[in-house]
GUZA-413705 format. One line per field, with one value per residue (C-alpha): residue in three letters; x, y, z. Coordinates in Angstrom, 3 decimals. Each point is the difference from the previous one (the first is absolute). Layout:
<rs>
code	[ALA	...]
px	[X	...]
py	[Y	...]
pz	[Z	...]
</rs>
This chain:
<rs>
code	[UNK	UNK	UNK	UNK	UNK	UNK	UNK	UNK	UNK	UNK	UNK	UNK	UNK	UNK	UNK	UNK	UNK	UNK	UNK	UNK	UNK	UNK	UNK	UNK	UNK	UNK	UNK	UNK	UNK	UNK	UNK	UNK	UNK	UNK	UNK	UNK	UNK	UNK	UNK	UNK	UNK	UNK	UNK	UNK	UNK	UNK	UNK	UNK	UNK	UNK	UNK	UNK	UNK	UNK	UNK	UNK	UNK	UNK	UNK	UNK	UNK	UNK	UNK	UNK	UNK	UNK	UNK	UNK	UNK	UNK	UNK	UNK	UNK	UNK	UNK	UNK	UNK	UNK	UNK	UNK	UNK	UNK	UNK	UNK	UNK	UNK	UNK	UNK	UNK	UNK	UNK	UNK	UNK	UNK	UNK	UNK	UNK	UNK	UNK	UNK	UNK	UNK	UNK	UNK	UNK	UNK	UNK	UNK	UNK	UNK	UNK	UNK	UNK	UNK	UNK	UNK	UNK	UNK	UNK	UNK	UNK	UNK	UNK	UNK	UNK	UNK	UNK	UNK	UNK	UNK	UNK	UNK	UNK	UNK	UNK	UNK	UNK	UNK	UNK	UNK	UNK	UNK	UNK	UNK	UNK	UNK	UNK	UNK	UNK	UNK	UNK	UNK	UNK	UNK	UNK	UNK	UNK	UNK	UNK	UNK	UNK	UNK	UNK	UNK	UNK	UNK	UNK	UNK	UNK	UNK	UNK	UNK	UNK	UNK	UNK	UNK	UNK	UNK	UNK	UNK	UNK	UNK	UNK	UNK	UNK	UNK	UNK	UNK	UNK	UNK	UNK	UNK	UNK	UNK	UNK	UNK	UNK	UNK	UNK	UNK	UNK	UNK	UNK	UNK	UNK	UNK	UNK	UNK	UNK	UNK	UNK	UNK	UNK	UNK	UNK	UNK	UNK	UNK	UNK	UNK	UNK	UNK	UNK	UNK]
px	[186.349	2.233	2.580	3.581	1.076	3.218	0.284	-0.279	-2.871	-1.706	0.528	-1.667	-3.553	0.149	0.052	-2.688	-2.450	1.048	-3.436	0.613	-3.269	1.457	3.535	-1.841	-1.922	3.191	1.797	-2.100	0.633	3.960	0.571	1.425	-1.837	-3.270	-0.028	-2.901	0.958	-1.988	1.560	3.890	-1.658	-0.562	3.123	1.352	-1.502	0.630	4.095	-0.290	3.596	3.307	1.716	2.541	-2.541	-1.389	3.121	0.626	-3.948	0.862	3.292	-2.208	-1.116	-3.361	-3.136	-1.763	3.006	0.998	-3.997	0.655	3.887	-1.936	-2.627	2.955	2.850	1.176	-0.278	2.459	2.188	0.943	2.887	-0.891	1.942	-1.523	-3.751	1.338	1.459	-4.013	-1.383	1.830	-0.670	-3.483	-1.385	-3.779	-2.536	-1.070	3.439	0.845	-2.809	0.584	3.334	-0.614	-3.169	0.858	3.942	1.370	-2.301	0.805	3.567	2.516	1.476	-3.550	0.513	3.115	-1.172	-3.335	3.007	2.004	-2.682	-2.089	2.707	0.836	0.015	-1.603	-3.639	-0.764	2.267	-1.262	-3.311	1.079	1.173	-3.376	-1.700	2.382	-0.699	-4.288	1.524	1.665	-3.052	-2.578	2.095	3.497	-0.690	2.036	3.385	-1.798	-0.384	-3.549	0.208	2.971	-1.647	-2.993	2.389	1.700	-3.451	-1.464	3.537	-0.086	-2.692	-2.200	2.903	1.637	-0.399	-2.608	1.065	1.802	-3.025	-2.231	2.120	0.404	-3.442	-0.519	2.184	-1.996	-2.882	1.630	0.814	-3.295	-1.804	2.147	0.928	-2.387	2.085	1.027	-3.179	-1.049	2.902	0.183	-3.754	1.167	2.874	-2.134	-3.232	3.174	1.984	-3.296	2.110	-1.519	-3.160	-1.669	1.344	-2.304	-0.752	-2.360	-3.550	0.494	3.448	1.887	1.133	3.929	-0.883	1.370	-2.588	-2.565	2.685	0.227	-3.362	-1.007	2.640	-0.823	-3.817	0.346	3.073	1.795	3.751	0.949]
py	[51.091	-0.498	2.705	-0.500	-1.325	2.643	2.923	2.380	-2.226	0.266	3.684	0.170	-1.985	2.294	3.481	-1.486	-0.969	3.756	2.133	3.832	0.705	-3.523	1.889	3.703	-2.021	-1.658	3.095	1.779	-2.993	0.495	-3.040	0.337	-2.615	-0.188	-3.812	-2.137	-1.982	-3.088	0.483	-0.328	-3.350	-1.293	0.384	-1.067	-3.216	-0.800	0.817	-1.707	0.438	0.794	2.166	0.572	1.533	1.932	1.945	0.688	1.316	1.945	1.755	1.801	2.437	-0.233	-0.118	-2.399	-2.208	0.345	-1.281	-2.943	-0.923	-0.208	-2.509	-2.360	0.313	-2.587	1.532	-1.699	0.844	3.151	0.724	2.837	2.842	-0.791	0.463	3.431	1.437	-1.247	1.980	3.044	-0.495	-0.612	3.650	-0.956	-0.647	-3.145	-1.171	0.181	-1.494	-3.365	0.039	-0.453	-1.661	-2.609	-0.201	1.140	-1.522	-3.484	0.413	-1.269	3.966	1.141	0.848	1.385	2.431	0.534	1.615	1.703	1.476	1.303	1.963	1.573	3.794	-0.312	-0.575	-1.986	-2.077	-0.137	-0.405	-3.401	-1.202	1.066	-2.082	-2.915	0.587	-0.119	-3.430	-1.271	1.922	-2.343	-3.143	-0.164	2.277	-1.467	1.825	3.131	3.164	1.079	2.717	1.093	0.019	1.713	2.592	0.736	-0.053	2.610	2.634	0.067	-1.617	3.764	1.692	-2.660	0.061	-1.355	-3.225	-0.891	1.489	-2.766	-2.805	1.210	-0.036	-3.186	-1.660	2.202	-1.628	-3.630	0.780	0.672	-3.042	-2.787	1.187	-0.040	1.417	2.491	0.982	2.977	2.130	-0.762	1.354	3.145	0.335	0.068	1.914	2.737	0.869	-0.925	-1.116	-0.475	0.928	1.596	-1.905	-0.669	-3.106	-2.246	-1.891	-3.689	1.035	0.020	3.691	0.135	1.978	-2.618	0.813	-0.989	-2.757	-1.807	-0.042	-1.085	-2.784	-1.421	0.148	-2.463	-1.946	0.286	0.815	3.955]
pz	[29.562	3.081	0.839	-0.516	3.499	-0.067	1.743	-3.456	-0.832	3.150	-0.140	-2.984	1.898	2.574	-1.917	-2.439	3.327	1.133	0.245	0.579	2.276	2.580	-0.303	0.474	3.281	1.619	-0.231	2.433	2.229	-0.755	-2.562	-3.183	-2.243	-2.072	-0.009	1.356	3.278	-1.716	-2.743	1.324	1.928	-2.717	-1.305	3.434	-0.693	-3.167	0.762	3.037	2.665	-2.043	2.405	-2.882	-2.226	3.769	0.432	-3.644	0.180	2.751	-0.894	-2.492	2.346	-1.500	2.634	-1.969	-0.465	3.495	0.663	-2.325	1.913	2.931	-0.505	-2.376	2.410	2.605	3.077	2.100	-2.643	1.158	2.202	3.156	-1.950	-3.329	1.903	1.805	-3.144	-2.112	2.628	0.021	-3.955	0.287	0.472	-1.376	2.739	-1.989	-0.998	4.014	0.675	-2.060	0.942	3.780	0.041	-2.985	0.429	3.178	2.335	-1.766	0.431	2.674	1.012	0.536	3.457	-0.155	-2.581	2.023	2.836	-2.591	-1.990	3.128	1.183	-3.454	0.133	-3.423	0.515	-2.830	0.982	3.425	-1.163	-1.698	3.904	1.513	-2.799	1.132	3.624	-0.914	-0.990	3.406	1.906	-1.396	-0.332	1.453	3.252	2.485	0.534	-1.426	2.642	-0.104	2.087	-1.182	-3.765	1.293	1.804	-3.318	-1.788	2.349	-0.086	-3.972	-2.185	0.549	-2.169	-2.074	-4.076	-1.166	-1.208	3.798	1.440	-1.458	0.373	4.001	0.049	-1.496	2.936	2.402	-0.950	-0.066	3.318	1.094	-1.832	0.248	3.773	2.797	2.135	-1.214	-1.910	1.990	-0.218	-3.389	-0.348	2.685	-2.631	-3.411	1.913	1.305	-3.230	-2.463	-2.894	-2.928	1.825	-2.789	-2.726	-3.260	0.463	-2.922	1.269	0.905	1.319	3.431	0.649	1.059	2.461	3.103	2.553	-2.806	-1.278	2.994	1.171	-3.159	-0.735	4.022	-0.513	-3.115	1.787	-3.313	-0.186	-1.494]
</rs>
């Protein structure tokens, strides 16, 4: 039986595919929702793009909803102030996450948010524009001040929150592999401040630790 395609009926799916132990699991990781991410694809699909139905979904509030919005809405859509004021809503790691990777970096004021949000005194918000700027490092570099980046990256990604420090260390590392150039400092960098040095990391996986990043990502001439 297919769910109502309305936001009440839609609702209803997602509480019903809502499993306490997922919800218990994500909520360690700062996320708000007990709902399978194949699950809300699969929805995605069947709904396919009504942007209507994506902001209606997403004026709920509710993670899950906000998941759904993501994948249905029409990216270019959005005007530059509608994006800044999603991300300043969008305080889930996952729900930020979607929002930048699947939304923002498919729209037309992506790089004048990547600007505004990097400088944000808020560092979620700044994380966002470091995510951006991972972005321009491995496709769009030209224009972009390496050493500049790398200055910035060296003065405050030991001490920022966590969620800034990753994303600065993610463009450290983009730095490193998809530059040549400026790969050693970017190792001198990571080797210095040893962020995310000791972090857990799973077997069969790349550590985030950049020195180990890098090196890695260069030896298998893959892109981070």
């Amino acid at each position: 039986m297919v769910a109502e395609t309305t936001v009440t009926g839609l609702m209803a799916e997602l509480a019903a595919l809502d499993d306490p132990k997922a919800r218990a699991v994500n909520e360690r990781h700062g996320d708000d929702h007990g709902v399978n991410l194949g699950a809300l694809r699969a929805i995605a699909k069947r709904l396919k793009t009504q942007p209507e139905l994506a902001r209606e979904l997403w004026a709920t509030g509710d993670g899950a909803a906000r998941l759904l919005a993501l994948l249905i809405c029409r990216p270019r859509a959005f005007e530059r102030n509608e994006l800044d004021t999603m991300l300043r809503e969008s305080r889930t790691p996952k729900v930020q996450d979607w929002l930048v990777n699947y939304v923002v970096k498919k729209s037309p004021h992506a790089e004048a948010l990547r600007v505004t949000w990097t400088a944000d005194p808020d560092p979620v918000v700044a994380s966002a524009g470091w995510a951006l700027t991972v972005e321009r490092v491995a496709k769009k570099p030209d224009g972009l001040d390496l050493d500049g980046l790398l200055d910035v990256i060296d003065a405050q990604m030991k001490d920022a929150p966590d969620r800034l420090q990753w994303a600065m260390n993610h463009c450290l590392a983009q730095i490193g592999i998809s530059h040549p150039s400026q790969r050693a400092r970017a190792l001198e960098i990571g080797e210095r401040l040893e962020v995310l040095k000791d972090y857990p990391t799973p077997p069969n996986c790349t550590s985030p630790y950049a020195p180990i990043w890098i090196t890695e990502m260069v030896r298998r001439g893959q892109p981070a």
